[in-house]
N, C-alpha and C positions, 0 to 999 in steps of 0.2 A: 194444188201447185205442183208445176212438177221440179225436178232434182238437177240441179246441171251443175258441174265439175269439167274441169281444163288445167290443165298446167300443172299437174303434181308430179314432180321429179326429186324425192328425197334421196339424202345422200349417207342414209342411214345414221342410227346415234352415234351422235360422236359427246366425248366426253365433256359436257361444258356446265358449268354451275348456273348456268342462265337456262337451261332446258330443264322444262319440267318432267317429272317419268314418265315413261309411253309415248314422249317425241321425237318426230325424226327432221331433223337440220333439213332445210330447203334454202337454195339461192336464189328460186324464181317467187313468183308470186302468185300461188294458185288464185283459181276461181271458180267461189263456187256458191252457186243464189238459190234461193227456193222462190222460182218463179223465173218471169224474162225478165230481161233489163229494161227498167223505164228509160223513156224520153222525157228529161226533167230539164226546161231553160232556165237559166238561173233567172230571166224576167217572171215568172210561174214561178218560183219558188218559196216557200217561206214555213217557218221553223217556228212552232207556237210551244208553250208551256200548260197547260189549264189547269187549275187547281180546284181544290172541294169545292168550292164556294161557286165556280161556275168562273172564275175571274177568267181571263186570257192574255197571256203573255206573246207577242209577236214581233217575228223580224225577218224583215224580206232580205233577199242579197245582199241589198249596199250598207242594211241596216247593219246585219251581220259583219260586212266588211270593215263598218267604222268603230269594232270596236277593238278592245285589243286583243292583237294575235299572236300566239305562241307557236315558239318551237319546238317541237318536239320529237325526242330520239327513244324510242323505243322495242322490246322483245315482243312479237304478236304471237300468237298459242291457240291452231285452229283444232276443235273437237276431234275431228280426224285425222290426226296422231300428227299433222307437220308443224312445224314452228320456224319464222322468220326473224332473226336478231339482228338490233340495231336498223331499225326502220324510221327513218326520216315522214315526218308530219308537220303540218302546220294547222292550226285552229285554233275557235275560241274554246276557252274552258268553259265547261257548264257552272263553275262558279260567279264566273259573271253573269252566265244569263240567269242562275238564280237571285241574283242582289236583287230585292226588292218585292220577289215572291215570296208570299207570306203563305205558307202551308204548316198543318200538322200532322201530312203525311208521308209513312217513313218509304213507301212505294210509288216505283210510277212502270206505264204500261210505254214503252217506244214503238210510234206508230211510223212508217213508212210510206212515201209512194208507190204503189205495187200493193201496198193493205199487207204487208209482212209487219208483227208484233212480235216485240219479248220482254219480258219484265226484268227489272231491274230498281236492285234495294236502291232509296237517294243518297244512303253511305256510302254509294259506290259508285255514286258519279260526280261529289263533291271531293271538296281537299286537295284537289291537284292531279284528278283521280283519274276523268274524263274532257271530249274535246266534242264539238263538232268540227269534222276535221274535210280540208277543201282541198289539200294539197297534200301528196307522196310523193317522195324521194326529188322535190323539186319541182315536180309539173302541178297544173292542175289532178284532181283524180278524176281516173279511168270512168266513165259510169257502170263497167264491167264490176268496178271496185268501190261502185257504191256515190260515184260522184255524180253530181255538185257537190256533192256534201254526205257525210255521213256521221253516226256516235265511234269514238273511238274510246274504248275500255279496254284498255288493253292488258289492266291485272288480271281479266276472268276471259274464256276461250271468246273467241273471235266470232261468235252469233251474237253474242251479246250485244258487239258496236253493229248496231241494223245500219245497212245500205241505203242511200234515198231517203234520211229520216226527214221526217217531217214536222214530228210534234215528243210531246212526252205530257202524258195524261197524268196526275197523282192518283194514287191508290190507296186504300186504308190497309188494304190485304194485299200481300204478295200473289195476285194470281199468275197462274201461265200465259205467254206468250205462244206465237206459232209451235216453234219445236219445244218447249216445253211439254205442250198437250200431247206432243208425238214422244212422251218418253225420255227426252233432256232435263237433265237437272235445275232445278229450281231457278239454282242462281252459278256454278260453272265454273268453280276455281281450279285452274291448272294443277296447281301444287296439291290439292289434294284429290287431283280426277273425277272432280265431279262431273264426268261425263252424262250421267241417265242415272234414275230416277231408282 
């Protein structure tokens, strides 16, 4: 896969209790994907769960649409030092789309259109934690930025919400994702940099 980056114009640290260490304030929205950008219709689209068991959990666009949708305002925190605060969202919580998946595993692998992966504990995408998210700052999103649809995690840096996702596999073990195997930390928490490995 190759590396593509646009748009980064930081305005250097500025003092604020919502940046974590080693960031630099942005007011644009960088971009930046390992890989090209898919062509995803949201007719083509659909976001599955699958669990030990083989079961499968599935929701196409309208599915997705009809359930309930949050708003959400929050700080993003990408690996490579910028941060965007107070970032306008809308999607469904992965809490609802787990009501009724029965698993006893505490990992899952997020898979994307494009075949980009990264793991992520299910602590950390339950409780109000994470989104699949359809909408930024009021439009649809970008496919630049990951739309139709994308994971929005926004307590751990910004690889973690995968672009184009598509599914999320459970896992018994934490393994690596794409940048993971490349040297990224396991699991990515801003506040304490877990940047690499």
């Amino acid at each position: 896969m190759s590396f593509i980056t646009r748009g980064f114009t930081g305005r250097g640290r500025e003092r604020d209790d919502r940046l974590p260490p080693g960031q630099t304030l942005v007011g644009d929205f960088p971009v930046l994907s390992a890989g090209p950008t898919p062509d995803i219709d949201t007719a083509d689209w659909e976001f599955t769960i699958r669990t030990e068991s083989g079961a499968q959990h599935s929701w196409n666009w309208d599915e997705l649409m009809a359930l309930p949708i949050e708003d959400v305002t929050t700080d993003i925190h990408c690996v490579t030092h910028w941060s965007k605060l107070g970032t306008g969202w809308r999607g469904v919580a992965l809490d609802t789309l787990f009501e009724g998946v029965d698993t006893d595993y505490a990992y899952t692998m997020a898979h994307s259109y494009g075949g980009y992966t990264t793991n992520v504990p299910l602590d950390d995408l339950l409780d109000g934690k994470a989104w699949i998210a359809f909408e930024f700052d009021g439009e649809p999103l970008d496919p630049e930025h990951g739309g139709p649809a994308r994971l929005l995690v926004p307590h751990l840096y910004f690889w973690k919400s995968a672009k184009w996702v598509r599914g999320l596999v459970m896992m018994e073990d934490d393994e690596p994702g794409f940048w993971e195997q490349n040297g990224y930390h396991l699991r990515g928490d801003p506040w304490k940099e877990e940047r690499y490995w």
